[in-house]
C-alpha angles and dihedrals in degrees: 000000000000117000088259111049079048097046094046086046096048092046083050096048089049102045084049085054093040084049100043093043100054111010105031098031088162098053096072129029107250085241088055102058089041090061099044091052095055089044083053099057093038099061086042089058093053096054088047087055090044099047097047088051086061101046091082089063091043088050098040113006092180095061088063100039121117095234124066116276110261106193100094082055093058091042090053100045089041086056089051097049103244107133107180091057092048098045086055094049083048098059094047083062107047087046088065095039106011100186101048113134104211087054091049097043094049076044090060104043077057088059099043095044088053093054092250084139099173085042093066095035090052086050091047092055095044093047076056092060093046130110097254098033083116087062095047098033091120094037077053096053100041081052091045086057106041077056087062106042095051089039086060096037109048095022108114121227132225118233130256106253100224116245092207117086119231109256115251106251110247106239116242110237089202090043086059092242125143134234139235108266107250113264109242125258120263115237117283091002116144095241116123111248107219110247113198096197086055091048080054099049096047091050092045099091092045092058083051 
C-alpha cells in the first residue's frame, strides 16, 4: 500500500472513531471503539517500525546489497588512471543506486578522459536533476570545466575548406605538355581571332 491510499484510510478510520466516540455514542459499543482505536495504533506502530527498518537501504542501497561495495575499486583504478576498470566498478554501482553523485561524477571524469565528450555532458546535466545536485553544485562546476578545457583542448577540428579554386597549372611546352585549348572569344569582345590565310601571307616571303 503507497503513503497516500494509508494515510487517506487511516484519516477516514479516526475521524469514524472521533465521530462514533463523542458524537454517535450509540452507534458503537464503548468496547468497541476501544478496541478499534487501539487496533488502530497498533498497526500504525508496526508501519512506522517497518518503514524506519527500510530507510538504511533508501539513504545508502549499497550498504545493504548482497555483493561487496565497489566503489572504493572504481576510486582506486580512476586515481590510477585505468578507465576501462573503473567504468565497470562504476556501473555496478549505479545499477544498485542509480542516482548517486560521487559514482556519476567519477562516471563523468571516464568519459571525459576517454574523449566521450556528450556522454559526460549528458551525466553532468543529469547529476544537476538529482536529489542531492544542491550538495555537489560546486564538485559539478569544477567537472563541467575540466570537460571544457580538455574539450577545447584535445578535440580535434575540421579543416576550413578553402573558398578560393587551385590554379590550373599552366602546361610546359619543353617539357612536351600540352596546353589547355584556348577558351573562345565572347561576341563583340577585343581579342584577335587567328586568321591561317594572313600567317601564310606573312611567311610567304620568307619560304621564297
Amino acid at each position: 500500500m503507497t503513503a497516500l491510499p494509508a494515510a487517506i484510510a487511516f484519516a477516514i478510520a479516526l475521524n469514524l472513531l472521533l465521530a462514533a466516540r463523542f458524537l454517535y455514542p450509540e452507534m458503537l459499543a464503548p468496547g468497541a471503539v476501544r478496541f478499534a482505536c487501539w487496533a488502530g495504533i497498533g498497526i500504525w506502530g508496526y508501519l512506522a517500525m517497518r518503514e524506519a527498518n527500510r530507510l538504511p537501504g533508501l539513504i545508502r542501497p549499497r550498504s545493504l546489497a548482497s555483493g561487496p561495495d565497489r566503489f572504493p575499486e572504481a576510486h582506486a583504478a580512476y586515481l590510477h588512471g585505468q578507465w576501462a576498470q573503473a567504468e565497470a566498478a562504476l556501473a555496478d554501482c549505479l545499477a544498485i543506486e542509480s542516482r548517486d553523485p560521487p559514482a556519476l561524477l567519477f562516471l563523468a571524469g571516464v568519459y571525459r578522459h576517454t574523449q566521450r565528450w556528450d556522454a559526460a555532458q549528458r551525466l553532468l546535466a543529469e547529476i544537476r536533476l538529482t536529489e542531492a545536485a544542491d550538495r555537489w553544485w560546486l564538485e559539478v562546476d569544477a567537472e563541467d570545466k575540466r570537460l571544457l578545457r580538455d574539450r577545447e583542448r584535445l578535440a580535434p577540428t575540421a579543416p576550413t575548406a578553402s573558398l578560393t579554386p587551385p590554379p590550373i597549372p599552366e602546361a610546359d611546352e619543353d617539357a612536351g605538355g600540352v596546353s589547355a585549348p584556348a577558351t573562345p572569344s565572347e561576341p563583340g569582345s577585343d581579342r584577335a581571332r587567328f586568321d591561317p590565310h594572313e600567317a601564310i601571307g606573312r611567311d610567304a616571303p620568307m619560304a621564297a
